[in-house]
N, C-alpha and C positions, 0 to 999 in steps of 0.2 A: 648574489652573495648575501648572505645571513647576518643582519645588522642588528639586529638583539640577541640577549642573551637566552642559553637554551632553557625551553620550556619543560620543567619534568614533572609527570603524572605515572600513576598505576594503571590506567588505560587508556589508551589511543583505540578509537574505532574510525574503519578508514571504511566512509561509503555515506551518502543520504537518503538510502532508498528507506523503504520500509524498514527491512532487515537490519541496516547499520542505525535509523532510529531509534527502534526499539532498545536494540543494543546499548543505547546510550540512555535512553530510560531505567531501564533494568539495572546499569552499572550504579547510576547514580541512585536511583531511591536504596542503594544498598550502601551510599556511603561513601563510594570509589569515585577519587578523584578522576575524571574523565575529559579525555578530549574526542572529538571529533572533526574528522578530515574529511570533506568531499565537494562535490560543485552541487550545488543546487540544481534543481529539476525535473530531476526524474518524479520524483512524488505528483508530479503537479500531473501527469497525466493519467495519473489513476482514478478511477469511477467512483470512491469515495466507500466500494462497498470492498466488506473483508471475507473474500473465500478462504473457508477451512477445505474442505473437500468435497469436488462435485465429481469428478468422473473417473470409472476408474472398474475396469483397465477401459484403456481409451482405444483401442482398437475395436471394441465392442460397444462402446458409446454406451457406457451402463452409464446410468445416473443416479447418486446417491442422496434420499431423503435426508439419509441420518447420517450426517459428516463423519460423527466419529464409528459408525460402524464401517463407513469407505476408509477410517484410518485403519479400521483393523485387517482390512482387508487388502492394503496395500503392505502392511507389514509385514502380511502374509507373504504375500506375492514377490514383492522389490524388499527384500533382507535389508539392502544398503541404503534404503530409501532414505531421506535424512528421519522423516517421521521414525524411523525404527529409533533412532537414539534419544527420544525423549519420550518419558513417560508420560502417558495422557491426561494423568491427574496436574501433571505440570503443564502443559498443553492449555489445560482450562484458567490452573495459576496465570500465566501468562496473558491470557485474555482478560480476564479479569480486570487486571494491572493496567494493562492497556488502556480498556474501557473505562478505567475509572480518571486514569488520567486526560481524556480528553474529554471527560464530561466535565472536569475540574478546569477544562480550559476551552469549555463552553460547547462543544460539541459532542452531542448525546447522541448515543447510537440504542437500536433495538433488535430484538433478536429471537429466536426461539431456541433453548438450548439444548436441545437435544433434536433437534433438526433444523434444516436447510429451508428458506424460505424464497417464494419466488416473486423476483422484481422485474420491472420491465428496464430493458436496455436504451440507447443511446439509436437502435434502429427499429426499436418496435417488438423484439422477439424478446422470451423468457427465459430468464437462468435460476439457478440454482445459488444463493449467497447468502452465509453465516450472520454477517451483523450488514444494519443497513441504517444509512444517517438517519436519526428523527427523521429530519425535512423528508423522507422520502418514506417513510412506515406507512401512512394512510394508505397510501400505494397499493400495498401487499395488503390492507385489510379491506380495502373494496373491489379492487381485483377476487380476492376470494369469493368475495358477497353478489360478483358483477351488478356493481351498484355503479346506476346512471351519472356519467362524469363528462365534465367539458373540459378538453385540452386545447391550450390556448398556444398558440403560433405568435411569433413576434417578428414584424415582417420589418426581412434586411439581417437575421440572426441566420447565418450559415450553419448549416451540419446540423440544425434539427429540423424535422418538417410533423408535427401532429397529425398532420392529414394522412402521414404512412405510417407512422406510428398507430393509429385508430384503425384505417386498414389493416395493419399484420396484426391486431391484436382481432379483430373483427368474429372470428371465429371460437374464440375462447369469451372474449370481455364484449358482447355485443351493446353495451349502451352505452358507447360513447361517443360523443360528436365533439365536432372540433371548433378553433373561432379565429380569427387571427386578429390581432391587435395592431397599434403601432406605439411604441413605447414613450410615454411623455418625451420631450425636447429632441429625439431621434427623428420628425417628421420631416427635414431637410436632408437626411442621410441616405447612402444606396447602403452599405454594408452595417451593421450597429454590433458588438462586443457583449458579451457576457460579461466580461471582469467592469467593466461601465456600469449596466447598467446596477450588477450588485452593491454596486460602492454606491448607484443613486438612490437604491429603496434602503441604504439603512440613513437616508435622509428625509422628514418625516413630508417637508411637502410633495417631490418626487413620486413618493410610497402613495400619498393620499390624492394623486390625479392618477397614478396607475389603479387604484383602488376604484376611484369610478368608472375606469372604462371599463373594469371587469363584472362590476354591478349588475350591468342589462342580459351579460350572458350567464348567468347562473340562474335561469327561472327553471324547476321543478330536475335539478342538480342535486348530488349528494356532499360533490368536493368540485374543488377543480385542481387539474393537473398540467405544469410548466415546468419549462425547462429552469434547470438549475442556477435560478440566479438571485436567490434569497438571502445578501448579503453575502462580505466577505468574512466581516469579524466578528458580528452579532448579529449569525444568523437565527438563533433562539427568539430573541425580542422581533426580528423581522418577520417571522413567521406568526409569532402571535399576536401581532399591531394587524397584521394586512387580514388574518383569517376573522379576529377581532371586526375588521372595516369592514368585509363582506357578508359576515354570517356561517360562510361553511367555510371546513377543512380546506387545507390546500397543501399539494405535495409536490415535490418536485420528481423532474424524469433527468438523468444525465444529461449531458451533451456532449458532443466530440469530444476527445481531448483535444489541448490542454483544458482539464475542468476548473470549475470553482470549486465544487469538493475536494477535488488535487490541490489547490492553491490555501485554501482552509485548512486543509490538513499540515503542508507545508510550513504556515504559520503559526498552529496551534505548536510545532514541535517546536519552530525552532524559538519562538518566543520563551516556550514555557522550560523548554532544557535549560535555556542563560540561566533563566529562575532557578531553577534546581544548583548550579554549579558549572554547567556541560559547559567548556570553553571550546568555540564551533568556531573552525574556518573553515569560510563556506566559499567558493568560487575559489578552491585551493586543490592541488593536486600531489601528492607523495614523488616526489624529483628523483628519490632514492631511499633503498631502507637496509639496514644492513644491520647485525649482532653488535652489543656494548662488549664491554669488556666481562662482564656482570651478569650475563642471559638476559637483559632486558633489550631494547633496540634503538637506534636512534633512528630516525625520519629528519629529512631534508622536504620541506615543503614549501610549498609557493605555486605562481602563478606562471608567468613566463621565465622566471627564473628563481632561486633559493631564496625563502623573508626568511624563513622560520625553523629553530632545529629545534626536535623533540625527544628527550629522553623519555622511555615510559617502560616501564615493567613487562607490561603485554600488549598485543596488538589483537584486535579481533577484524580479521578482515569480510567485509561485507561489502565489498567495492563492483557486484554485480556480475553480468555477463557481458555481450558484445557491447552492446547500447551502453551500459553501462563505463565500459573500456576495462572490467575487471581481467575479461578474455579477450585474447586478439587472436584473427586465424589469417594464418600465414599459405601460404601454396600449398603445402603438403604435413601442417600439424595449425596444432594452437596451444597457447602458452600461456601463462597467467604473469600480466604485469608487472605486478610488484616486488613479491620474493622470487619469481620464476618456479614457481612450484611446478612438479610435474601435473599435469590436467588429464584422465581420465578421458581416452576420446577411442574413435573407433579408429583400427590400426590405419587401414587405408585413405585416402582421398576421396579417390572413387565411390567409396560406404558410407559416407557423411551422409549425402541424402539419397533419399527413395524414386522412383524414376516418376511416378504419380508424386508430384507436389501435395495435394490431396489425400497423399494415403491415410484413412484411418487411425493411420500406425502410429502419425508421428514419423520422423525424420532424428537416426541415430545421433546428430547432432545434436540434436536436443538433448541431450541427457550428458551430453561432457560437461566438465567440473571438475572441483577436487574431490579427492578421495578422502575419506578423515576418518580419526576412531571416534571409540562410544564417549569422547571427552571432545570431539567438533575440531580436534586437531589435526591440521592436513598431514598428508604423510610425502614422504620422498620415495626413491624410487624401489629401495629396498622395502617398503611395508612400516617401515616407524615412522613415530612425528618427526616432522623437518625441524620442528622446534616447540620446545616444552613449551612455552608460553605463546605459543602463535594461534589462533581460535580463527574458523568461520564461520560464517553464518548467512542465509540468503541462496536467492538463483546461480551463486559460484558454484553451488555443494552438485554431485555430480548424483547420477539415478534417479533425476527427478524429471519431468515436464510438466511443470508448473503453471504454463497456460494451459494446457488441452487436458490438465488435469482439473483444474481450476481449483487451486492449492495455494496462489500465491501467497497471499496477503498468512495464512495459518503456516505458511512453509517458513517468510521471514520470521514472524513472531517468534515460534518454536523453534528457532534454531538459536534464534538470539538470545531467549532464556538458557537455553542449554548451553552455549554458549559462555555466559556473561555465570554460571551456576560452576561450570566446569573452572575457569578462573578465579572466581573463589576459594575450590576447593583447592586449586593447584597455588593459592598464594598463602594459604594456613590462615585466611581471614573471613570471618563469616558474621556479616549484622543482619538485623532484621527487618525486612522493607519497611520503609519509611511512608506505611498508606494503610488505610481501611478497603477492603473491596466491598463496592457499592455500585452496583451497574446496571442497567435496564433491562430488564427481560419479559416479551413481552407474555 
């Protein structure tokens, strides 16, 4: 039961992924008082890097140099795609926006803007990815050069191993060798943590006994290359003390999820939204959501049961797919959570997937969602909005496959500008972002 009184804003965003971030970025440098609803998490296992568009169509395994010509080329293709409802010059807006807010809360990203650059993953193989953290651009500019590097192993660190890493790249990147280390005060340990040792190199004596053990192996090196553990909060200043101590460059490579980049990222938002205004309950979940009297909506929120009621004007939901809990699939449909909107799925059971797991194709399930118009408003079952001021945004939106397209990260964004642009217009309220765009590019 609900022991305060109700909370009222002009936008509730219900989700923490990317897509519901953004969302609450975009509302607020605009002005709009905003809330945000969701559990923490999901961001944390992301790779830190931001796909606009790598493949596409995916049954063909095309891969796209120039992201935005893969947009144009799915516009083509998939009408309903969510990318059809946002125009590209907003697309770029939006990026923009993004990058300049996380460089203003310390994490700088780089990029090439009018194409796709390639980094190395988390196993050793190459993708296709739009922006890509500082800590890890050297990366992609000696990988081009196949310039002589040493990737260092941190033994007792699970789910990275350089020596496979150096192997699957061997054929493309041939001068790299590998070393493996043991991380100052870790030398009584069987297993050792990334989020550990990050938190121990933005401590300067930690940093400066790691610093000498990697001394001996950089002789006739260009950089060296580790996994992602260069700090959590000031990773900026960690990279330039340690590359400062050694002499050369030094990038990092992923690691499994959950990452440090994920958990960076995580805190760059939710720190710098309080800043802005954003009032965040975070480890909270929408109990119930149902029409004011007004068009606006109320929310019933909490944990295991109702803290919090929320009046707010509009809602933008961004609360995901399965993982998520935006969609739940049931025996013989799937349904979407919150307002029960209709979801977009293939008629049958039996059609959801393909008899090869593996198929090329993708799996028809992938692409259920909602259906929305050219204003990101889902629809019911007749073809209208379910509700004038209801907005989505993210892997809820239906026509997409967002992994095998590798589109996530420019799928949230963009839909959240459009989005967060479309309730504007539908409120009769219109300011002017509250930013300079200034972003790295390399």
């Amino acid at each position: 039961m609900s022991h305060s009184e109700p909370i009222e804003c002009e936008l509730t965003v219900i989700g923490t992924g990317m897509a519901g971030m953004a969302a609450a970025l975009f509302s607020a440098n605009r002005g709009v008082s905003t809330v945000q609803i969701g559990s923490t998490g999901g961001i944390i296992f992301a790779s830190g890097f931001f796909d606009l568009m790598g493949v596409h169509p995916v049954a063909d395994k095309q891969i796209w140099q120039n992201p935005w010509s893969g947009i144009d080329a799915v516009v083509r293709d998939i009408p309903k795609h969510p990318y059809a409802r946002v125009k590209k010059e907003d697309i770029r807006s939006a990026f923009e926006e993004l990058l300049f807010f996380l460089q203003n809360a310390g994490l700088s990203y780089k990029r090439q803007p009018e194409r796709n650059s390639e980094i190395i993953t988390a196993l050793g193989t190459i993708k296709q990815t739009y922006c890509v953290p500082e800590t890890m651009w050297k990366g992609v500019e000696l990988m081009g050069k196949k310039s002589p590097c040493v990737l260092i192993d941190i033994q007792g660190l699970k789910g990275f191993s350089a020596r496979q890493i150096a192997a699957t790249l061997h054929p493309v990147w041939p001068n790299l060798r590998t070393a493996r280390v043991v991380f100052p005060g870790t030398e009584h340990m069987s297993e050792v943590f990334a989020e550990r040792m990050a938190f121990d190199l933005e401590l300067s004596q930690p940093r400066e006994k790691f610093a000498r053990l990697l001394q001996p192996l950089i002789k006739d090196v260009k950089a060296v290359g580790m996994p992602a553990i260069l700090g959590l909060y000031r990773t900026g200043e960690v990279l330039s003390a340690l590359q400062k101590r050694i002499g050369v460059p030094v990038f990092e490579i992923p690691t499994m999820p959950p990452s440090i980049p994920g958990f960076r990222l995580q805190h760059a938002f939710e720190q710098n939204l309080r800043a802005k205004g954003v009032q965040l309950f975070l480890q909270n979940q929408v109990k119930k959501a149902h029409p004011g009297p007004d068009g606006d909506f109320v929310l019933n929120v909490g944990n295991n049961q109702v803290e919090h009621t929320i009046r707010t004007k509009c809602v933008i939901l961004a609360s995901g797919r399965f993982l998520g809990k935006g969609l739940r699939a049931y025996r013989k449909r799937i349904r979407e959570t919150i307002f029960d909107l209709p979801v977009h799925q293939p008629e049958d059971r039996k059609t959801w997937h393909r008899n090869d797991f593996l198929d090329p194709r993708g799996h028809p399930v992938n692409r259920a969602g909602l259906e929305i118009d050219d204003d990101f408003r889902p629809l019911d079952s007749s073809g209208r909005p379910a509700f004038q001021t209801l907005f989505a945004a993210g892997s809820i939106l239906a026509h997409q496959d967002w992994m095998r397209m590798k589109c996530g990260s420019g799928l949230a964004v963009a839909s959240a500008f459009g989005a967060v642009q479309s309730f504007i217009k539908h409120s009769s309220r219109l300011k002017r972002p509250q930013y300079s765009a200034s972003c790295n590019s390399a």
